[in-house]
C-alpha positions in Angstrom: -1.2 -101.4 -54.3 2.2 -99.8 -54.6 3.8 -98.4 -51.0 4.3 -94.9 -50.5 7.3 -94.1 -51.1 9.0 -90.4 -49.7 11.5 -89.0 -52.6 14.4 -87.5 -51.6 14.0 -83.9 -50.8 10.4 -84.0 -50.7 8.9 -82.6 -47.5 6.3 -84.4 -45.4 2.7 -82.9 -45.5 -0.2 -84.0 -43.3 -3.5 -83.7 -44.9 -5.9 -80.7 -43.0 -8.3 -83.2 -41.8 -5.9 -85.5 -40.8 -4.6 -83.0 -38.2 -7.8 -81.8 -37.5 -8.8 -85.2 -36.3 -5.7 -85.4 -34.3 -6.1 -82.1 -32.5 -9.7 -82.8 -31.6 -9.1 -86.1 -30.5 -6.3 -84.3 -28.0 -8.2 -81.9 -26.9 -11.1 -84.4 -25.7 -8.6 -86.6 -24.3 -7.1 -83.5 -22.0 -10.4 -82.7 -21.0 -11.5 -86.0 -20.1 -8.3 -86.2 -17.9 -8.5 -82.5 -16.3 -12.5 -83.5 -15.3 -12.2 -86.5 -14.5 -8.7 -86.5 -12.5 -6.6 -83.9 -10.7 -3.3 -84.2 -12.6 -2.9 -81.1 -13.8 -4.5 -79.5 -10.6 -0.7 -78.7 -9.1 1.7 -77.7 -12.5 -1.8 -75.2 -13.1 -2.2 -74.0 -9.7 1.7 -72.9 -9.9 1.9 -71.6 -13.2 -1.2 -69.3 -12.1 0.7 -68.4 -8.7 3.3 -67.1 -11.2 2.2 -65.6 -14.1 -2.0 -64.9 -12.5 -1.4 -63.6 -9.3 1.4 -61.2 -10.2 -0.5 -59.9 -13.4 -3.5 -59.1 -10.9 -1.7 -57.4 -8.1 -0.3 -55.2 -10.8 -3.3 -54.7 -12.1 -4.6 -54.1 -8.4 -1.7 -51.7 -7.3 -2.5 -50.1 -11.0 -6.5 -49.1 -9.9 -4.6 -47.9 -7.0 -2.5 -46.2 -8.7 -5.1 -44.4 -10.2 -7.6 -43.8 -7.3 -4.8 -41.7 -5.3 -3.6 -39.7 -8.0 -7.6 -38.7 -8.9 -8.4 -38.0 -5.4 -5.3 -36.0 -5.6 -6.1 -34.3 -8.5 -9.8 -34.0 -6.7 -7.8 -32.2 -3.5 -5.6 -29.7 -5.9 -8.9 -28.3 -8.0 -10.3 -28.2 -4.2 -7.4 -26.2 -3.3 -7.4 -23.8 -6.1 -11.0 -23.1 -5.3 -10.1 -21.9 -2.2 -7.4 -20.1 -2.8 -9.0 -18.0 -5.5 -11.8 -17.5 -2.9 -9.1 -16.7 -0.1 -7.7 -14.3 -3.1 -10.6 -12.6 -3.4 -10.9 -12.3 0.2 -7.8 -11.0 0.7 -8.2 -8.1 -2.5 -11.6 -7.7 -0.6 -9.7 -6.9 3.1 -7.3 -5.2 1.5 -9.5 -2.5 -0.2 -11.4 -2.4 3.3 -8.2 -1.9 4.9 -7.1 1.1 2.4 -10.5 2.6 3.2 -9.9 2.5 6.8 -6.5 3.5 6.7 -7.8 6.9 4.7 -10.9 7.5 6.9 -8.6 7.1 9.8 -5.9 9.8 8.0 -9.4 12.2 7.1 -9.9 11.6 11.4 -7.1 12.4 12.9 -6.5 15.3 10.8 -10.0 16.4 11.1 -9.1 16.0 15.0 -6.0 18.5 14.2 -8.3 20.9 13.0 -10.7 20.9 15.4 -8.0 21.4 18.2 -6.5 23.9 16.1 -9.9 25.8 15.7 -10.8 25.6 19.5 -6.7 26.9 19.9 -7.7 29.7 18.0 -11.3 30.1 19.7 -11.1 34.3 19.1 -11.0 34.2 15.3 -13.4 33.3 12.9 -13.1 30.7 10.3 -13.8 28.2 7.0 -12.8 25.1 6.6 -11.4 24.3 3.2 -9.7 21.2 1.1 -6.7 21.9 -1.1 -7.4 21.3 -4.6 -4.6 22.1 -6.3 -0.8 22.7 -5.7 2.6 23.9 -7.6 4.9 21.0 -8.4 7.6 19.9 -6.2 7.8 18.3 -2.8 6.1 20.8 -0.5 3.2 22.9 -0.3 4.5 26.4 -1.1 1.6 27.5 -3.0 -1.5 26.0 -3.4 -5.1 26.5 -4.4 -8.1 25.7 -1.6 -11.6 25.1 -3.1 -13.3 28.2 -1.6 -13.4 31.6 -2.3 -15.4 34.8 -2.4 -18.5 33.1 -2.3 -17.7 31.8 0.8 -16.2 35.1 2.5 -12.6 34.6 1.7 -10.2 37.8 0.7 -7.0 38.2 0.3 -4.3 38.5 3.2 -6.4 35.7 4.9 -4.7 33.9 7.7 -4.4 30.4 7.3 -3.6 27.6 9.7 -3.5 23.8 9.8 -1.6 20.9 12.0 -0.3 22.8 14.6 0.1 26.4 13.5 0.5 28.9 11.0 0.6 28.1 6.5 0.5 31.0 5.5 -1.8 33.5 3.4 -4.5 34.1 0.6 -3.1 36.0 -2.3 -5.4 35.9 -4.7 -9.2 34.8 -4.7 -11.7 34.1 -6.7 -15.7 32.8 -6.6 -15.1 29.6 -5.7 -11.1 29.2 -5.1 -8.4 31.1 -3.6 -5.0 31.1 -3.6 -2.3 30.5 -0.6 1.0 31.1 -0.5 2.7 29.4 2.2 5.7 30.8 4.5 8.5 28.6 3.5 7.9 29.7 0.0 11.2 31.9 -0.7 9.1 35.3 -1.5 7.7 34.9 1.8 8.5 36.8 5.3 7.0 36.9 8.9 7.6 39.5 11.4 7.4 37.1 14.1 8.9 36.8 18.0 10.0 34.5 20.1 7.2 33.2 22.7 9.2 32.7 26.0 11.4 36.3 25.9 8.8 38.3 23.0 12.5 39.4 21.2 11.5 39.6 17.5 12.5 38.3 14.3 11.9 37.7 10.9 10.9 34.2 9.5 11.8 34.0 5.8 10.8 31.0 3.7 13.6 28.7 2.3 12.4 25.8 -0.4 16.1 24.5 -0.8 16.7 24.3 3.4 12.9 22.0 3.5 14.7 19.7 2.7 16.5 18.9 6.1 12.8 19.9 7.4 13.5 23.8 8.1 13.5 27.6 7.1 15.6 30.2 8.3 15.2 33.4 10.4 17.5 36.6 10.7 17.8 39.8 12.8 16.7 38.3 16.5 17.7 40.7 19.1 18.8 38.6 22.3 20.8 40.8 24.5 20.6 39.0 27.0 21.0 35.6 25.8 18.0 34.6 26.7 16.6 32.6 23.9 17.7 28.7 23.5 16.7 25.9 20.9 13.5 24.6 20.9 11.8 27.7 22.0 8.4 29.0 20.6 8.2 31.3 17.4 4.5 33.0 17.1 3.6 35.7 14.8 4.0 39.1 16.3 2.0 42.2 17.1 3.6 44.4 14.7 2.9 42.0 11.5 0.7 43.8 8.9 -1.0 40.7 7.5 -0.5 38.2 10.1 -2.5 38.1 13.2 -0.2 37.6 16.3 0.5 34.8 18.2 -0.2 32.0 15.8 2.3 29.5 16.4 4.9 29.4 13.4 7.5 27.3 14.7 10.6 25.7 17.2 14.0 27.2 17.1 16.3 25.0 16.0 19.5 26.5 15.1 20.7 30.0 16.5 23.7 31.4 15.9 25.5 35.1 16.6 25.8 37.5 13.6 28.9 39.2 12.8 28.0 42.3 13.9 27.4 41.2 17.3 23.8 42.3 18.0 22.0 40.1 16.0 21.8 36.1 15.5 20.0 34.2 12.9 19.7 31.0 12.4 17.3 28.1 10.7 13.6 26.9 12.6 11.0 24.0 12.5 7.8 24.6 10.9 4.9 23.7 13.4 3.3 22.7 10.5 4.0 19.6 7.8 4.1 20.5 4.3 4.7 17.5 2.8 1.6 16.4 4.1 -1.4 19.0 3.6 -5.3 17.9 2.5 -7.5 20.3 4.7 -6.8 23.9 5.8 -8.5 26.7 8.3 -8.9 30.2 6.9 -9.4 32.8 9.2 -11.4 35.2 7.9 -10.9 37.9 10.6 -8.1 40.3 9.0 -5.6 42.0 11.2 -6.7 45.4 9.8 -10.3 44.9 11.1 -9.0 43.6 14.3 -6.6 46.9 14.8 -9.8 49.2 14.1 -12.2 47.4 16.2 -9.5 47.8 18.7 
């Protein structure tokens, strides 16, 4: 039998079960030797200290990782519960707090009223709600939701906060209308409460706006009447009943003709801010004749 002979430039080739063989022969011999002896007990040991052990701690710091960011994630759905419950608390307080804030205004301004009407024990009156008002900043002329039915007429008196608004002008079943005395068509004899010199309170829209209306032809010969004083209706109005506070001087000054001074005053009453009124609905003609 012939040798084998390798050509040149022919590659070697094993035969599959040739290296089959081999590797299963290897195999049994390694694991004879790692049973049966500790040889490989140390280079093992170290190559798991350095590939194992970090793999596992990353793997460990990974699951960590993870827990804190879903109990995070657990605390922020927490804490959006209870802010939209806090949210809804707050809406809730608020809208309790608006309530309270308008009962309280609806109070104290019942309060004025019922001051106002025990101020003004001698007259008769209604209590009424404005309904209705022209445009612009103050209450010059408004509508009140009672009328006829309810006994008002016109040239009605009527008061709120601390004195005098003005008048009814025109009435119906179940409304009336006021005109207030800062509107610029309006006049009051009045007179000043300390000295009882007299005057005339005309309305002034455009002056409302630095909070006052002006007055003319005061007699005060004897220089008698200061800022700050008293101005009431007077006896000798024809629609007005007397002494219902109108306002406080708050500018005087002399005329040119030396016997008069005029001068600007502050409403006693706010009319920026109106909701309830009094009528009175005694008339200073039926006063004078039951005089």
């Amino acid at each position: 039998m012939s040798p084998i002979v390798k050509r040149k430039g022919e590659r070697f080739t094993l035969p599959s079960k040739y290296l089959l063989f081999i590797l299963t022969l290897l195999c049994t011999v390694l694991m004879l030797i790692t049973f049966g002896t500790d040889v490989f007990n140390g280079p093992f040991n170290t190559a798991v200290g350095y590939v194992v052990v970090p793999f596992e701690q990353g793997i460990s710091r990974m699951g960590e990782w993870l827990a804190n960011r879903t109990e995070e994630l657990s605390q922020i759905r927490s804490l959006l519960d209870e802010n939209e419950s806090l949210r809804d608390q707050v809406a809730q307080l608020t809208e309790e707090n608006t309530l309270l804030q308008q009962d309280k205004y609806e109070l104290n301004h019942l309060r004025e009223l019922m001051e106002l009407d025990e101020q003004y024990g001698e007259y008769n009156k209604v209590g009424a709600r404005i309904i209705g008002r022209d445009t612009g900043n103050w209450y010059s002329s408004f509508t009140i939701d009672k009328g006829e039915e309810d006994g008002l007429g016109v040239d009605m008196n009527v008061i709120a906060g601390g004195g005098l608004v003005g008048r009814i002008t025109s009435v119906g079943p179940n409304w009336a209308r006021v005109t207030s005395i800062i509107s610029d068509n309006s006049n009051v004899s009045a007179m000043t409460l300390a000295t009882e010199d007299n005057l005339i309170v005309s309305g002034d829209l455009q002056m409302m706006a630095e909070g006052v209306i002006s007055f003319s032809q005061l007699v005060d010969s004897q220089n008698l009447v200061a800022v700050g004083d008293k101005v009431v209706t007077s006896n000798i109005s024809d629609k007005y009943l007397p002494n219902i506070l109108i306002g406080y001087l708050h500018t005087v000054n002399r005329d040119a003709n030396n016997l008069t001074k005029s001068g600007y005053l502050t409403p006693a009453v706010d009319f920026e801010h109106l909701g309830e009124v009094l009528v009175i609905t005694d008339l200073k003609q039926q006063i004078e004749e039951m005089e």
